[in-house]
N, C-alpha and C positions, 0 to 999 in steps of 0.2 A: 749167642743170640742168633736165631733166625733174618735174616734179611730178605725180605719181602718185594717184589717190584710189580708195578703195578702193569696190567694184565695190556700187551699189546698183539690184535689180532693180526696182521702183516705176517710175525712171527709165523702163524699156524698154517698160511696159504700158500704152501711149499709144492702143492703140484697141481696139474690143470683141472684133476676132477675137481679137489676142492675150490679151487676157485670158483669154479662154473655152477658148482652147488650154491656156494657163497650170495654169488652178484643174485644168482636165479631167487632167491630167498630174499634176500633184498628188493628186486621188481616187483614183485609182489607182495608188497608194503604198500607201493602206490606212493610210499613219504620219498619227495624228491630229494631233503637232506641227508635220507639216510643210504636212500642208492650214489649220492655225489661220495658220504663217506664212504663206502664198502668199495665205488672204483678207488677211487683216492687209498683205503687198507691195501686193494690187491698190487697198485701203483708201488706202494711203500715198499711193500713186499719183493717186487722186482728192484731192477736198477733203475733210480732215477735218472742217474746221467743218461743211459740208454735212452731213456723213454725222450727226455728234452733232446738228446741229438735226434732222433728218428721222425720228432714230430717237429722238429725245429723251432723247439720251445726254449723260451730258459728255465732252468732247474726252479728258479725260485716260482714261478709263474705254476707250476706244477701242485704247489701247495694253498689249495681252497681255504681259504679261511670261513670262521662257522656263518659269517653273514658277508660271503662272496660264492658268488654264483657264477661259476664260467660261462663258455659260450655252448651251445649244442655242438657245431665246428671240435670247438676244442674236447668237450667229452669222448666224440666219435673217431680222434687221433689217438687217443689216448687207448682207448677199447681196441685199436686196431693193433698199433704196439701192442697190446699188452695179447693179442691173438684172440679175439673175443669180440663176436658179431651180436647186431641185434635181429632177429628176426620175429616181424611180426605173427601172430598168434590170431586169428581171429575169437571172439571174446562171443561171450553169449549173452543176451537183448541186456539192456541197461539198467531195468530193472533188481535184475537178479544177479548183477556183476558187483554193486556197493554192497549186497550184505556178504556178499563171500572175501570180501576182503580182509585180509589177513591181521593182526598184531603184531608187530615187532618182535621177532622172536630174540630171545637170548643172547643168542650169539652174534647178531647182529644189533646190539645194544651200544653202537659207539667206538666200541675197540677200546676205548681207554674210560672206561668205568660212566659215559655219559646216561646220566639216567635217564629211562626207559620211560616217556610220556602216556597219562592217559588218552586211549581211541576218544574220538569225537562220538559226540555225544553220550558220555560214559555218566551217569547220574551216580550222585553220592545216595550210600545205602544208607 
């Protein structure tokens, strides 16, 4: 019998391009839960203990849970460890920056099989 385990992304973020594709793919989602998961995936991926000594966190502190929200402080430690800036982008008029917003792609569905939400305002057919 085949044994099956269920699909964790961390595993696949083994070098900095992919990461940096990763996080990029997630910002632009716009969904705040799902850029907090994909830092927290590329997090896993590395050494936590590293990451809690460097940012002088404790390890458990490290682990967002699905209705905890850290601090922006604390995100921006964490990005710094992990070698991965933010820089702004200037964006184009306001208008025309919500319909180009992207969907959730695939890959960035969760890491451990969380299912992929309808976009706002999606009408049933």
């Amino acid at each position: 019998m085949v044994k099956v385990e269920p699909f964790d992304t961390a595993r696949h973020l083994d070098n900095p391009e992919v990461i940096a594709y990763y996080l990029a793919e997630a910002f632009q989602t716009f969904d705040s839960r799902l850029i907090l998961r994909a830092i927290q995936n590329v997090a896993r991926a590395s050494n936590m203990s590293k990451i809690a000594r460097e940012t002088g966190m404790s390890r458990t502190s490290l682990y967002w849970g699905k209705n905890t929200s850290p601090e922006f402080t604390t995100v921006l430690k964490v990005l710094d460890t992990l070698g991965v800036r933010l820089e702004p982008i200037a964006q184009k008029p306001s208008g025309e920056r919500r319909s180009e917003r992207r969907q959730r792609p695939a890959a960035l569905a969760g890491g451990r099989g969380a299912p992929a939400r309808k976009p706002r305002g999606a009408r049933p057919h």
